[in-house]
Each structure stands twice: as C-alpha cells, then as structure tokens.
C-alpha positions as CSV (number, residue, x, y, z in Angstrom):
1,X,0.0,0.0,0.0
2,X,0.9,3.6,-1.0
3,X,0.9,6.4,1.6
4,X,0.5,10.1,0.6
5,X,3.5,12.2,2.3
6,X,3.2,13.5,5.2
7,X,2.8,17.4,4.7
8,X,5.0,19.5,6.7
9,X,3.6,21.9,9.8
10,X,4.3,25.0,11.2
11,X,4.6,22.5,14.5
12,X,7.1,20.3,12.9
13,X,9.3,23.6,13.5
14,X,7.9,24.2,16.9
15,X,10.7,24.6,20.0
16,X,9.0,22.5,22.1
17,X,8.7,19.3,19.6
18,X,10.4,16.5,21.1
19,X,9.6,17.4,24.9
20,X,8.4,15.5,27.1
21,X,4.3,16.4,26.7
22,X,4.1,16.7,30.5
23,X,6.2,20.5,29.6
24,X,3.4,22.0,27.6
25,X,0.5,20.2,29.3
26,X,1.0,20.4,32.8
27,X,-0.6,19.0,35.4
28,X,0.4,21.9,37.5
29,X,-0.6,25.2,35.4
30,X,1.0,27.1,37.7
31,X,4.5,25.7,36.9
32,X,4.8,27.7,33.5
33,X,8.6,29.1,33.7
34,X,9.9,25.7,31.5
35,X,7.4,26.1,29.0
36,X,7.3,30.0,28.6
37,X,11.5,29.6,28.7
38,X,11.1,27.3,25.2
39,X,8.4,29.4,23.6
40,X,10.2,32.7,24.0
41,X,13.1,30.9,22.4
42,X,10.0,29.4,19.5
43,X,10.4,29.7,15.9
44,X,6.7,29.7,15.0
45,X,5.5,31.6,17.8
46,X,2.8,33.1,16.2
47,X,1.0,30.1,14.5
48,X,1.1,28.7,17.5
49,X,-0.7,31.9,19.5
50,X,-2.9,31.7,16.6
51,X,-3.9,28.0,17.3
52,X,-3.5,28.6,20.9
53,X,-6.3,30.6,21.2
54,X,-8.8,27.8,19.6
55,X,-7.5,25.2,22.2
56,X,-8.7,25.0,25.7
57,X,-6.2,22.7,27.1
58,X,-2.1,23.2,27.5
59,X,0.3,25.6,27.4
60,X,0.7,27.6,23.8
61,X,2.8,30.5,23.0
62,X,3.9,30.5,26.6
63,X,-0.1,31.0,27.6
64,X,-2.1,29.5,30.2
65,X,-5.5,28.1,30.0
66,X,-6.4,30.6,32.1
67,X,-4.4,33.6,30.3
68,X,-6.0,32.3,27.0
69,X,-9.6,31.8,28.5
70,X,-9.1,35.7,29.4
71,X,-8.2,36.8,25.9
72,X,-10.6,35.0,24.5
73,X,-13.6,36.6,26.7
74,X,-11.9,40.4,25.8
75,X,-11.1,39.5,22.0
76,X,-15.2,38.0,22.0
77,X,-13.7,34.5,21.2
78,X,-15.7,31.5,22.4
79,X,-14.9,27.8,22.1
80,X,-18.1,25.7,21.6
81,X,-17.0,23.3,24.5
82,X,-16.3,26.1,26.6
83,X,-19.7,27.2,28.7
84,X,-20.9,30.3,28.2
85,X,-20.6,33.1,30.4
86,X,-22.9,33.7,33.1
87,X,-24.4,37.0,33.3
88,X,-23.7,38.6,36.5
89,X,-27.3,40.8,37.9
90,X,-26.0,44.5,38.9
C-alpha cells in the first residue's frame, strides 16, 4: 500500500517538539517558567498563538488556559465546548 507524504507543519518547527508532553501540558498550570523559557526561544511563535487561542487545554505560545480563556472573553472568542458566560445581575 501507498501512503500520501506527510505534509509539513508549522509544528514540525515548533521549539518545544520532542519534549516531554508533561512541559506544555502540565498537570500543575501554575508551573509555567519551563514552558514559557522554550516558547520565547520558538520559531513559530505566532502560529502557534494563533492556534492557541482555539485550544482549551495546555500551554501555547507561553499562555495559560487561564491567560488564553481571558483573551478569548476580551477579543469575544468563544470555544463551543467552553460554557458560556454567566451573566452577573447588577
């Protein structure tokens, strides 16, 4: 049997490739200084922010799920298995 090739990704390129998976999705998202130390160094930083902010789960572009969940709500971004906000009374 004949395979197509495999097409190239911006994530082949990406700095963290090879890690251990544990680095970018921690169990512990409050130890962030390994992760953010590889992305700064990242040569496809930005496709990766891009992504990043479609995913709810792990560490991309040296953001949290929290961090990203926050940019999301202020850019008007939501994820479809994300719940919706809650409207707070005044």
């Amino acid at each position: 049997m004949i395979s197509e090739p495999r097409v190239a990704s911006w994530q082949d390129e990406a700095a963290c490739r090879g890690h251990d998976p544990a680095l970018v999705f921690p169990a512990n998202t409050d130890a962030l200084g390994p992760a953010r130390a590889i992305c700064a160094t990242c040569p496809v930083f930005d496709p990766c922010w891009q992504t990043g902010l479609h995913e709810q789960h792990g560490i991309w572009a040296g953001t949290s799920e929290r961090e990203r969940k926050q940019i999301r709500k202020t850019l008007g971004i939501h994820l479809t298995h994300e719940p919706e906000p809650q409207e707070t009374a005044s």
